[in-house]
DSSP file (Angstrom, degrees, kcal/mol; ACC not computed):
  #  RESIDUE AA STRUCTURE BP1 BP2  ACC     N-H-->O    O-->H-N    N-H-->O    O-->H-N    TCO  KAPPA ALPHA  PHI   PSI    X-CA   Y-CA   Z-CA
    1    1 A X              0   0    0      0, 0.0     2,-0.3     0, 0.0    10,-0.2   0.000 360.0 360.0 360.0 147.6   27.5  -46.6   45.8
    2    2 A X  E     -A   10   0A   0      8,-1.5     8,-1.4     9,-0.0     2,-0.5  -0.969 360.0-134.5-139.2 170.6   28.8  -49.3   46.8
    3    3 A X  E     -A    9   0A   0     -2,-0.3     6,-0.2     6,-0.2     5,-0.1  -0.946  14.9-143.1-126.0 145.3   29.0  -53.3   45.3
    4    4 A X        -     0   0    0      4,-2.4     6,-0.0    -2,-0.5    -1,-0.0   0.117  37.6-100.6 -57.2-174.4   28.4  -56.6   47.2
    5    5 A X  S    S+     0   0    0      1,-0.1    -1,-0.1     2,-0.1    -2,-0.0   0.440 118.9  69.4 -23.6 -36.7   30.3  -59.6   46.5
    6    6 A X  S    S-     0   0    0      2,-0.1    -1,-0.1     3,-0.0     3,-0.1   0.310 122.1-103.2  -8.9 -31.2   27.2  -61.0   44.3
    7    7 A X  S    S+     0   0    0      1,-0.3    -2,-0.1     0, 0.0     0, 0.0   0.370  80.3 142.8 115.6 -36.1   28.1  -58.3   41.9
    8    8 A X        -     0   0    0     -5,-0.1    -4,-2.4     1,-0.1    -1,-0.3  -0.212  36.9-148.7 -62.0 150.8   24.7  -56.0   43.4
    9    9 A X  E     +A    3   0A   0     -6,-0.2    -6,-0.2    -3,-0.1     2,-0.2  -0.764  17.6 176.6-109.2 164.0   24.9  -52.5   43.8
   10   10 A X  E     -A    2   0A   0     -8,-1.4    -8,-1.5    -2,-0.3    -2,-0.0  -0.761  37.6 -99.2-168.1 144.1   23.2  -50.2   46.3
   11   11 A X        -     0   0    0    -10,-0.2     3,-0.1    -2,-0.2    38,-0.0   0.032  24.8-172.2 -43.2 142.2   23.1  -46.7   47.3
   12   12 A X  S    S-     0   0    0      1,-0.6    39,-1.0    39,-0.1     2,-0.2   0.481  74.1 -38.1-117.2 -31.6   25.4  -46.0   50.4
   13   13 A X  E     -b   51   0B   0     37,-0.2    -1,-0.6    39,-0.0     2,-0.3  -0.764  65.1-120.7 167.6 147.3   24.0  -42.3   50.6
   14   14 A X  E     -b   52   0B   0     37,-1.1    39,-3.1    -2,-0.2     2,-1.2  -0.957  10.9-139.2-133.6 138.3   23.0  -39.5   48.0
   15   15 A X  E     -b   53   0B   0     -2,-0.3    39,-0.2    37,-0.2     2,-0.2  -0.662  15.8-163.1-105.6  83.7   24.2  -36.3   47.5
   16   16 A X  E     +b   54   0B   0     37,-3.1    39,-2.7    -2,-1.2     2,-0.8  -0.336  13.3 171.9 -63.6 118.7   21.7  -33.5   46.7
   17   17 A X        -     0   0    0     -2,-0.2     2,-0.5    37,-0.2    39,-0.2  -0.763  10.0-178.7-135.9 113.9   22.7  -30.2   45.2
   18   18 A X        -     0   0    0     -2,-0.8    39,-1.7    37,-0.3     2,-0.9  -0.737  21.3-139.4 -85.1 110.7   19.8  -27.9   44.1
   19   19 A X  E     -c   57   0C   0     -2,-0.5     2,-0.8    37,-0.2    39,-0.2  -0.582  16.1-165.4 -58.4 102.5   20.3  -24.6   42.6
   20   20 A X  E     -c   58   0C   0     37,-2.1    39,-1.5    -2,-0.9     2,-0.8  -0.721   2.9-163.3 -79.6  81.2   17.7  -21.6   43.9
   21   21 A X  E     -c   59   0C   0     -2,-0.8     2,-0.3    37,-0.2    39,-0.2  -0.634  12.6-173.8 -61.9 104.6   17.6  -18.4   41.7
   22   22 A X  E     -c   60   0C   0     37,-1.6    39,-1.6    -2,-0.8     6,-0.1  -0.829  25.3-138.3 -79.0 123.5   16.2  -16.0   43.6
   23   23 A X  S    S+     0   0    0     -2,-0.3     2,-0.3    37,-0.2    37,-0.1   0.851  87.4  30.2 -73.8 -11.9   15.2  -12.1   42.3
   24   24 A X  S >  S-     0   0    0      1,-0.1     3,-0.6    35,-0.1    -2,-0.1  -0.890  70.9-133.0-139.7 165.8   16.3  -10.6   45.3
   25   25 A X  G >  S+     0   0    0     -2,-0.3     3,-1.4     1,-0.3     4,-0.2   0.811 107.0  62.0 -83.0 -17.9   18.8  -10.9   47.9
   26   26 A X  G 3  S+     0   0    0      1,-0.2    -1,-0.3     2,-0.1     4,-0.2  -0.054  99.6  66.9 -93.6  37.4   16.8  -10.3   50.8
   27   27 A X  G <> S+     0   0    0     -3,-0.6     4,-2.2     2,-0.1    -1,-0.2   0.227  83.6  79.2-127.7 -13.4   14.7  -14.0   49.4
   28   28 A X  H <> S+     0   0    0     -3,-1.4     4,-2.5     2,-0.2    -2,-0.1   0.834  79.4  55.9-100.9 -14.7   17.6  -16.0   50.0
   29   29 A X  H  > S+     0   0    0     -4,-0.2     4,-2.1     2,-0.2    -1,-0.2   0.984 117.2  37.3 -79.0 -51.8   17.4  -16.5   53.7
   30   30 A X  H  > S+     0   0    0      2,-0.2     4,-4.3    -4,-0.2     5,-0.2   0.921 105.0  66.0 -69.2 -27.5   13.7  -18.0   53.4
   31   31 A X  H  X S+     0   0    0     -4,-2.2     4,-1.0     2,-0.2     5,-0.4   0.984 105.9  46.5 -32.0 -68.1   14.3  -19.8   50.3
   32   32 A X  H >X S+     0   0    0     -4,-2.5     4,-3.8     2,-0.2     3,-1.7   0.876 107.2  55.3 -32.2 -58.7   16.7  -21.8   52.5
   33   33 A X  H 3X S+     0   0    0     -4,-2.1     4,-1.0     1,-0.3    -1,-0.2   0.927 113.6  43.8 -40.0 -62.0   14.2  -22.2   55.1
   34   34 A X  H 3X S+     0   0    0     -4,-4.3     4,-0.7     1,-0.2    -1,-0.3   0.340 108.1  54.4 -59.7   2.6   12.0  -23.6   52.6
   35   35 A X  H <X S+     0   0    0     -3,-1.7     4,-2.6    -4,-1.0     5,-0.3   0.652 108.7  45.4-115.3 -65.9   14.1  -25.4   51.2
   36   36 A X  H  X S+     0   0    0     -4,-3.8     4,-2.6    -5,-0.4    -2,-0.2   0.882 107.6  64.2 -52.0 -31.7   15.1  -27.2   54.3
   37   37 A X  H  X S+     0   0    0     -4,-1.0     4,-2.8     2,-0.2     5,-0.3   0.971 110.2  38.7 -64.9 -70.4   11.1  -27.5   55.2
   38   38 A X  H  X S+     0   0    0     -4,-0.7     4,-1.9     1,-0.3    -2,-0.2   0.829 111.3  55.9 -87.6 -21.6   10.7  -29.7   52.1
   39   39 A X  H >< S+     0   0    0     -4,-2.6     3,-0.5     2,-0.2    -1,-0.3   0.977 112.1  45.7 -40.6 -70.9   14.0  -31.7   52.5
   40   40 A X  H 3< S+     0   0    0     -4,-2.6    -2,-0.2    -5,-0.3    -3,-0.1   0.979 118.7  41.3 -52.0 -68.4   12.7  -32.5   56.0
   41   41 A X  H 3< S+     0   0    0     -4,-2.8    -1,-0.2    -5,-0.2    -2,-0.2   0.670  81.6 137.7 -64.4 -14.7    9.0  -33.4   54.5
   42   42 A X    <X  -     0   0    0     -4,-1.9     4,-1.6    -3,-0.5    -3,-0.1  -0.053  47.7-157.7  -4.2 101.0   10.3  -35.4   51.4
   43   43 A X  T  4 S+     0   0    0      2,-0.2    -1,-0.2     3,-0.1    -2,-0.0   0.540  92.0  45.4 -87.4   4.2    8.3  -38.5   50.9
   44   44 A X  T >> S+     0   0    0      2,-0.1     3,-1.9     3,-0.1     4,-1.0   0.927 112.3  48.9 -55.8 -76.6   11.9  -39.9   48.6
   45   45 A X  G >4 S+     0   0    0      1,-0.3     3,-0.9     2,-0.2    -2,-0.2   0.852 113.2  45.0 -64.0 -45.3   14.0  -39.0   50.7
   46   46 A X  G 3< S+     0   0    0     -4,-1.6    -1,-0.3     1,-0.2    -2,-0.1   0.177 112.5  52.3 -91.3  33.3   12.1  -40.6   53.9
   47   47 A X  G <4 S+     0   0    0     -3,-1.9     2,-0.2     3,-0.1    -1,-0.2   0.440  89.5  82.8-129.3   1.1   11.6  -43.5   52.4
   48   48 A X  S << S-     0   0    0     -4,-1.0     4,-0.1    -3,-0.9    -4,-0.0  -0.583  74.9-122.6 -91.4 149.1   15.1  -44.6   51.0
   49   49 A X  S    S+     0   0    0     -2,-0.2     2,-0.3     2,-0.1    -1,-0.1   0.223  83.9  58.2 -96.4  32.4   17.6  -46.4   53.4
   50   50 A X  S    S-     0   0    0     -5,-0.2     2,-0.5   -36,-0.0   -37,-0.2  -0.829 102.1 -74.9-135.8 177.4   20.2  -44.6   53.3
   51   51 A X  E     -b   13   0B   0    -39,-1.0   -37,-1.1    -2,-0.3     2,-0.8  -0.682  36.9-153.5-100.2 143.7   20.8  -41.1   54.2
   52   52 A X  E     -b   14   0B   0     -2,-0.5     2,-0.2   -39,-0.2   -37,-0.2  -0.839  21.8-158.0 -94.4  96.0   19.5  -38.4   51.5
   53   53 A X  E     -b   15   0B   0    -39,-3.1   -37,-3.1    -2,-0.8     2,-0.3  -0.761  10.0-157.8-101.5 162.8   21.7  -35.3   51.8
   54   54 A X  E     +b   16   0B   0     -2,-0.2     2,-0.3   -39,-0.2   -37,-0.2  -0.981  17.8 170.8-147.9 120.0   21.1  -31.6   50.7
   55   55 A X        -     0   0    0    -39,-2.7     2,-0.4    -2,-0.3   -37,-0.3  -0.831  26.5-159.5-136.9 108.5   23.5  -28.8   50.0
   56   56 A X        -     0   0    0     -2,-0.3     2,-0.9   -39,-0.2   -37,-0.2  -0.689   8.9-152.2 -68.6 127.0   21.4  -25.9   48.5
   57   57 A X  E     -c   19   0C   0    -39,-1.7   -37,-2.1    -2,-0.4     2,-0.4  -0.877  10.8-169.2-125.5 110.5   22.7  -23.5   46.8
   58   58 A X  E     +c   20   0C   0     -2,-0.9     2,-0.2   -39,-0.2   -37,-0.2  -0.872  14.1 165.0-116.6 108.2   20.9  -19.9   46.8
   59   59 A X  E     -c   21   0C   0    -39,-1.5   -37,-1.6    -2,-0.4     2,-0.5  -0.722  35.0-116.4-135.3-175.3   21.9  -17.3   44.5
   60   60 A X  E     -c   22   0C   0     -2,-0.2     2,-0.6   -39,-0.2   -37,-0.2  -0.973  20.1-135.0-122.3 122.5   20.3  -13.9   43.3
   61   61 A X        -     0   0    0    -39,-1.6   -36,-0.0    -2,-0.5    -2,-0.0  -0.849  20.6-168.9 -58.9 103.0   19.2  -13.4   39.4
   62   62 A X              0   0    0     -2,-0.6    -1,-0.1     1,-0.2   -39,-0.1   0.168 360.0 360.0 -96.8  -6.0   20.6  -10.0   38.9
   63   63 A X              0   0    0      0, 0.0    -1,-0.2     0, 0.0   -40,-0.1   0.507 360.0 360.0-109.5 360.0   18.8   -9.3   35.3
């Protein structure tokens, strides 16, 4: 974020990090894919002016 001279703030760029619990490991490579899939198609994210970033985070639920 950053602020004007005025005092105004505004978003410079936002930094997504989504957790994915997955039951199995062999889930984690399309999770991503999908994950990236709805990142891309995002009506939020493609409608802010700044850039919307994504680090997903994919992990396996073991119980």
């Amino acid at each position: 974020m950053e602020e004007g001279n005025d005092g105004n703030g505004r978003f410079t760029e936002v930094m997504l990090k989504p957790q994915v619990i997955v039951k199995e490991a062999s889930m984690i490579e399309k999770a991503n894919a999908l994950h990236e899939k709805a990142h891309h198609n995002c009506f939020i994210a493609n409608s802010c002016n700044f850039p919307v970033r994504h680090e997903a985070y994919c992990t396996v639920n073991h119980s």
